[in-house]
MINUMAR-325021 format. One record per atom (N, C-alpha, C): atom name; x, y, z; residue number from 1. Coordinates in nm, 2 decimals. Atoms other than C-alpha are relative to their C-alpha. Layout:
N
('CA' (X Y Z) NUM) ...
This chain:
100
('N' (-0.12 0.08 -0.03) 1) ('CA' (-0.89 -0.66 1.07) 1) ('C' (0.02 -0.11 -0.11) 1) ('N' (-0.02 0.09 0.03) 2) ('CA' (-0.72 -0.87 0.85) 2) ('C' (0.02 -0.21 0.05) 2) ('N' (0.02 0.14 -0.02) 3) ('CA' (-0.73 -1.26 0.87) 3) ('C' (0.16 -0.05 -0.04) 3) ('N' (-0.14 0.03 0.05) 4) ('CA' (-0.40 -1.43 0.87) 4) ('C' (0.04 -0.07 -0.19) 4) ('N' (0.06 0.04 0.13) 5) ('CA' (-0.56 -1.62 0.54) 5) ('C' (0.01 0.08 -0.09) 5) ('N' (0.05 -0.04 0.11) 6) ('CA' (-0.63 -1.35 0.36) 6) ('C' (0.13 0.11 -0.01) 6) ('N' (-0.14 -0.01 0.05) 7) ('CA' (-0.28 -1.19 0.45) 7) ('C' (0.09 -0.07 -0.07) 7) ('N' (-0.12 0.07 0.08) 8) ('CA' (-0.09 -1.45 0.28) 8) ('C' (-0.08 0.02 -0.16) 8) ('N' (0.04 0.00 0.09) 9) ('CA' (-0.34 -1.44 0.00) 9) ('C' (0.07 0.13 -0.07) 9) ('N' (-0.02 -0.16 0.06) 10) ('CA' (-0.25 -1.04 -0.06) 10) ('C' (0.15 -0.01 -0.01) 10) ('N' (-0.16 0.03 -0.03) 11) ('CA' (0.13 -1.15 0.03) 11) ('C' (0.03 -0.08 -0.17) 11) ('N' (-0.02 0.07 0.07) 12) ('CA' (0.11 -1.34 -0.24) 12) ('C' (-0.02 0.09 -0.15) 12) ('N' (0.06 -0.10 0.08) 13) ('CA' (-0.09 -1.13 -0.49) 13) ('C' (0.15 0.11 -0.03) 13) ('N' (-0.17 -0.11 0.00) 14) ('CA' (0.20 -0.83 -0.41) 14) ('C' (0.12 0.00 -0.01) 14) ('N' (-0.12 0.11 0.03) 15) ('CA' (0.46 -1.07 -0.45) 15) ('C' (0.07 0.13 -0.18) 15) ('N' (-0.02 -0.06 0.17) 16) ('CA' (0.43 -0.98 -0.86) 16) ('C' (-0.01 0.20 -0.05) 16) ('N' (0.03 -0.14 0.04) 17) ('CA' (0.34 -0.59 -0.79) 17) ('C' (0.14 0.08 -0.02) 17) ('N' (-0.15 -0.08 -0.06) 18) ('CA' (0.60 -0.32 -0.86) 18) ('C' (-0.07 0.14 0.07) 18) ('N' (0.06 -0.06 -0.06) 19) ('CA' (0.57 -0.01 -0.65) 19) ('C' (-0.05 0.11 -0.04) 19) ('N' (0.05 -0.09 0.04) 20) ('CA' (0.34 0.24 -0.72) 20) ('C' (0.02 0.18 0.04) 20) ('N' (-0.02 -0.14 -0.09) 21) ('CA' (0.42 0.54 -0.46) 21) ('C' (0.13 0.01 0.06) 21) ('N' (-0.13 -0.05 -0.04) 22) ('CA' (0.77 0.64 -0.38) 22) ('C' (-0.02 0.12 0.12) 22) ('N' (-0.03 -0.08 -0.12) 23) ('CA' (0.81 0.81 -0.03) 23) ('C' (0.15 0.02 0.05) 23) ('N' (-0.11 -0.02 0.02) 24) ('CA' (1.11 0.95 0.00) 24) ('C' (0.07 0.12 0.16) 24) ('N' (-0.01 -0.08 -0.19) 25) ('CA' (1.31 1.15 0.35) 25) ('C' (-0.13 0.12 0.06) 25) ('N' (0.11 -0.14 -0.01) 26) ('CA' (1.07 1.44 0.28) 26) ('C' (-0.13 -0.04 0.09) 26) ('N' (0.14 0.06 -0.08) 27) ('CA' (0.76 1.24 0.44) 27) ('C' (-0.08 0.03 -0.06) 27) ('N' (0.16 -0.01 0.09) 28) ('CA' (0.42 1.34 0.36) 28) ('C' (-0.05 0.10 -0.03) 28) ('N' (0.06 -0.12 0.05) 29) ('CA' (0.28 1.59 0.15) 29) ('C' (-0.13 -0.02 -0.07) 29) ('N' (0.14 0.03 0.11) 30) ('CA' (-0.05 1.64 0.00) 30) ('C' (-0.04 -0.03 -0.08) 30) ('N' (-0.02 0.10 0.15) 31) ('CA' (0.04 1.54 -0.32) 31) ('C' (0.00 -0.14 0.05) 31) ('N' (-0.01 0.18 -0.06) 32) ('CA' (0.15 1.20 -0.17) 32) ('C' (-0.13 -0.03 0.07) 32) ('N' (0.09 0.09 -0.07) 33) ('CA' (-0.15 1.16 0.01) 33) ('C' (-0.07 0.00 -0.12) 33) ('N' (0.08 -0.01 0.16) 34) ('CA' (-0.36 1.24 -0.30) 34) ('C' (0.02 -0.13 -0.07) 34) ('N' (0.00 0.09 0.09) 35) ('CA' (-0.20 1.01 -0.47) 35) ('C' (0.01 -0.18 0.05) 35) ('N' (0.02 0.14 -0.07) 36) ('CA' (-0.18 0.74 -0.23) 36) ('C' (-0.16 -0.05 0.03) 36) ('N' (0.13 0.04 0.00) 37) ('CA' (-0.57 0.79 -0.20) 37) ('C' (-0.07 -0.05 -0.15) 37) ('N' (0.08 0.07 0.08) 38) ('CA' (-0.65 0.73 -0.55) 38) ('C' (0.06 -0.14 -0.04) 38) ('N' (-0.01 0.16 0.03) 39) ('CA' (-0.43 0.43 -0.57) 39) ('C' (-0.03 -0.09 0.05) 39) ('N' (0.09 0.09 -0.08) 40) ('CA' (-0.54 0.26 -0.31) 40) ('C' (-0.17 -0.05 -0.09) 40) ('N' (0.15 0.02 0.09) 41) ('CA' (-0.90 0.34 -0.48) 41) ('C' (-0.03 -0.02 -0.13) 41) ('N' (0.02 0.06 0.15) 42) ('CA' (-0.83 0.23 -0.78) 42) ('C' (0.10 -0.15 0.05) 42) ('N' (-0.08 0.15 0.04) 43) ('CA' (-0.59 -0.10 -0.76) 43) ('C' (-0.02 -0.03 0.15) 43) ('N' (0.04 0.09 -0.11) 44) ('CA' (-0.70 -0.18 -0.37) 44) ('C' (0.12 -0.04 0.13) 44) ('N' (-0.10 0.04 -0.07) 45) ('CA' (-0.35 -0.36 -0.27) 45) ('C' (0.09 0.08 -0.09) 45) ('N' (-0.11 -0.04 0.06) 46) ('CA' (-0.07 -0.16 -0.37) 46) ('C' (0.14 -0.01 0.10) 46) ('N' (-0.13 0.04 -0.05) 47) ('CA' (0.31 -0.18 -0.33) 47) ('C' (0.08 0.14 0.00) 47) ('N' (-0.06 -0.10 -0.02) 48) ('CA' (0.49 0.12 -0.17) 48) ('C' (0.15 0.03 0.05) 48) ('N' (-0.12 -0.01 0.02) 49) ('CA' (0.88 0.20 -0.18) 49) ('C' (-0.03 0.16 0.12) 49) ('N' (-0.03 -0.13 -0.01) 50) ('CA' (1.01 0.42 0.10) 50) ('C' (0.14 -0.01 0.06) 50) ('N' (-0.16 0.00 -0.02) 51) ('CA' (1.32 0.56 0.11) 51) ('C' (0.05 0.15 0.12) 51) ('N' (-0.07 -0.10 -0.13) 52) ('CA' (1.40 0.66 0.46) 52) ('C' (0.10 -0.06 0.08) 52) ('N' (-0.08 0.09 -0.06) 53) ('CA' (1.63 0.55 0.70) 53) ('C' (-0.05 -0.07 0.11) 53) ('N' (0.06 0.16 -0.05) 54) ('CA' (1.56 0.24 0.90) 54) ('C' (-0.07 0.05 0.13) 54) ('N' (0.06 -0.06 -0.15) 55) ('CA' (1.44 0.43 1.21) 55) ('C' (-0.12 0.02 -0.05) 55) ('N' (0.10 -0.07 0.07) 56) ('CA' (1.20 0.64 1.03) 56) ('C' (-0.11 -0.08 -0.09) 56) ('N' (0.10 0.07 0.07) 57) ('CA' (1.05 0.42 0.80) 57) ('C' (-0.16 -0.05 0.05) 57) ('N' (0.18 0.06 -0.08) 58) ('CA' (0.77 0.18 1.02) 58) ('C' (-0.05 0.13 0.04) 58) ('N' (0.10 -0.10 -0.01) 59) ('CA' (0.69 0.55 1.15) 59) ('C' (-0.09 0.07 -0.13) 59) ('N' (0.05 -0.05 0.12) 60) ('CA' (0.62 0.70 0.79) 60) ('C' (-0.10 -0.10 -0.03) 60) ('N' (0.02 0.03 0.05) 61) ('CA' (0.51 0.41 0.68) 61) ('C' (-0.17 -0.06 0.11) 61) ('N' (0.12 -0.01 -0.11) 62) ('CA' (0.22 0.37 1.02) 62) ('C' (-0.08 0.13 -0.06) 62) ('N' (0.08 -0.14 -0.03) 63) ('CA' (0.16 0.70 0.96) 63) ('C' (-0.08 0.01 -0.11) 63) ('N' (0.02 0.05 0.13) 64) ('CA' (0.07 0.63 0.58) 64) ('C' (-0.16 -0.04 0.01) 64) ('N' (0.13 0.07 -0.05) 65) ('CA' (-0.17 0.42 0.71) 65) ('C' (-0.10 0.02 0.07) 65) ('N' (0.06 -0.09 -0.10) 66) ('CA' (-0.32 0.61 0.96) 66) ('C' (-0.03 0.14 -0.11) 66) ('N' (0.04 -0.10 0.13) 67) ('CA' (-0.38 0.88 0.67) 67) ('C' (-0.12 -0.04 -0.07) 67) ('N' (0.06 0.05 0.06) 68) ('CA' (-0.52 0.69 0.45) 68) ('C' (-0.12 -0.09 0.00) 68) ('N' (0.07 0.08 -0.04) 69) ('CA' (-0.70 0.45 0.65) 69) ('C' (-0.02 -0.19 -0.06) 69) ('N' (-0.07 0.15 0.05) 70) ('CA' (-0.52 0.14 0.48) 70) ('C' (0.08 -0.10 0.11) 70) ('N' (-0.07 0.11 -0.09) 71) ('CA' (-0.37 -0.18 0.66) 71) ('C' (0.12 -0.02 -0.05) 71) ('N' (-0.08 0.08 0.08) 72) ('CA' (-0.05 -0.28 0.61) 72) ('C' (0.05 -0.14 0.01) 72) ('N' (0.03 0.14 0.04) 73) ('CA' (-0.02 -0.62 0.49) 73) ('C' (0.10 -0.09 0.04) 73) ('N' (-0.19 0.03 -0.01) 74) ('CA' (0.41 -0.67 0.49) 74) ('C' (0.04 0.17 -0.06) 74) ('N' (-0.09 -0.07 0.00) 75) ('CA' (0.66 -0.44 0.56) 75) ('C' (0.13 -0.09 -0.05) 75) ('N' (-0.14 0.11 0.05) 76) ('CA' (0.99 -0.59 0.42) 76) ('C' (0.11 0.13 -0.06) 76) ('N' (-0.10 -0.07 0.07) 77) ('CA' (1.29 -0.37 0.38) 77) ('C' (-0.01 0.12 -0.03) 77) ('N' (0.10 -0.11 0.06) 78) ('CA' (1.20 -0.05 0.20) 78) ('C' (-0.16 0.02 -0.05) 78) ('N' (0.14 -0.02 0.06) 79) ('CA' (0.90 -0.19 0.07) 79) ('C' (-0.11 -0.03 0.07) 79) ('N' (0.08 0.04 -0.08) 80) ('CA' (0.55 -0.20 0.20) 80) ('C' (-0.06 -0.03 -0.07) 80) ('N' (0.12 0.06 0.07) 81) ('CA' (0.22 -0.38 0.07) 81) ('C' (-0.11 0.05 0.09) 81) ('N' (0.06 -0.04 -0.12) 82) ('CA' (-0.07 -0.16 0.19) 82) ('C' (-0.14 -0.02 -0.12) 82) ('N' (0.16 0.00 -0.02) 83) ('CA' (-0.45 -0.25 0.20) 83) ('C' (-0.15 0.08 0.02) 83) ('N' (0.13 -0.12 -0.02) 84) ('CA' (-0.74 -0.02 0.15) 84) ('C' (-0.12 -0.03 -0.06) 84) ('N' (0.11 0.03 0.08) 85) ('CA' (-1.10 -0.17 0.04) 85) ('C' (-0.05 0.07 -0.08) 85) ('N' (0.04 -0.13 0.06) 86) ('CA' (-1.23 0.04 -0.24) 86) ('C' (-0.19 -0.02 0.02) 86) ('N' (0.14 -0.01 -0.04) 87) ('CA' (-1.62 0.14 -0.21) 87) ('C' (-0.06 -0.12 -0.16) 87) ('N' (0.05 0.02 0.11) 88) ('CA' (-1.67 0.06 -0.57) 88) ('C' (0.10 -0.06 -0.13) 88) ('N' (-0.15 0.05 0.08) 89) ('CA' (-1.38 -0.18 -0.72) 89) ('C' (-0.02 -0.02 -0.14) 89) ('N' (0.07 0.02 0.17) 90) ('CA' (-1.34 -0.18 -1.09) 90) ('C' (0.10 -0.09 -0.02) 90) ('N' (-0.08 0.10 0.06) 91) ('CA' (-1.24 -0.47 -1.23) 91) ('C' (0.10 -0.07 -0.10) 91) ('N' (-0.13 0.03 0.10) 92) ('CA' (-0.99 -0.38 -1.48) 92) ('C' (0.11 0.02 0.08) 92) ('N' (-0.11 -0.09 -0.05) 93) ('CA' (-0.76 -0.15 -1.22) 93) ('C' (0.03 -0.13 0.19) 93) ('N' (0.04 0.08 -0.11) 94) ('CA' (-0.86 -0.40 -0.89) 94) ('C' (0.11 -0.10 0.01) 94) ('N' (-0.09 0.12 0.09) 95) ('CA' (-0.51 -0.60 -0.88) 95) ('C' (-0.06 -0.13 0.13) 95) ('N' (0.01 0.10 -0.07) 96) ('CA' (-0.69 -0.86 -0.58) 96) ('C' (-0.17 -0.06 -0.10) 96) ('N' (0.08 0.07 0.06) 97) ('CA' (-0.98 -0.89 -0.89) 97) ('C' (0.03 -0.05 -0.13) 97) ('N' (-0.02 0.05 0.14) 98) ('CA' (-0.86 -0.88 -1.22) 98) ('C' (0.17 -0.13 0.03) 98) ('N' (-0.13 0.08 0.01) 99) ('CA' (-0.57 -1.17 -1.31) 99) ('C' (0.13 0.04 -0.04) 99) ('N' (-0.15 -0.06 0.04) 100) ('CA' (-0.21 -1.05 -1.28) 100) ('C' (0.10 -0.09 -0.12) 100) 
């Protein structure tokens, strides 16, 4: 569980991200998960764009997270900021280690 602390920190951080994973009405496919697992495990906090309608979205975007086993940090609009610790962070691709 996140800390309210350390959500503003990441809030803050994600502020400057653009998004890396586009979800679009189609929902979730294997590709997308794929590729939502290595971004998470490589950059940690990433910023995710989905383009569904307003109903739909918090569920896709739960369910996302429930896939993945990522938090999400802020929802706002289309976009989300979702949280996934990596085992082994590298510190070029890491955007909550290296300086944005």
């Amino acid at each position: 569980m996140l800390t309210s602390e350390r959500r503003k920190q990441m809030r803050a951080i994600g502020h400057h991200l653009k998004p890396i994973v586009l979800v679009t009405d189609n929902g979730m496919s294997t590709g997308l998960l794929e590729e939502l697992h290595r971004a998470l495990e490589d950059h940690e906090l990433i910023k995710v764009k989905v383009r569904a309608e307003r109903n739909t979205r918090m569920i896709l975007i739960d369910s996302l997270c429930k896939e993945t086993g990522a938090h999400c940090v802020q929802s706002m609009g289309a976009m989300a900021l979702l949280f996934r610790a990596a085992e082994r962070p590298n510190p070029r691709l890491s955007n909550l280690i290296r300086p944005i």
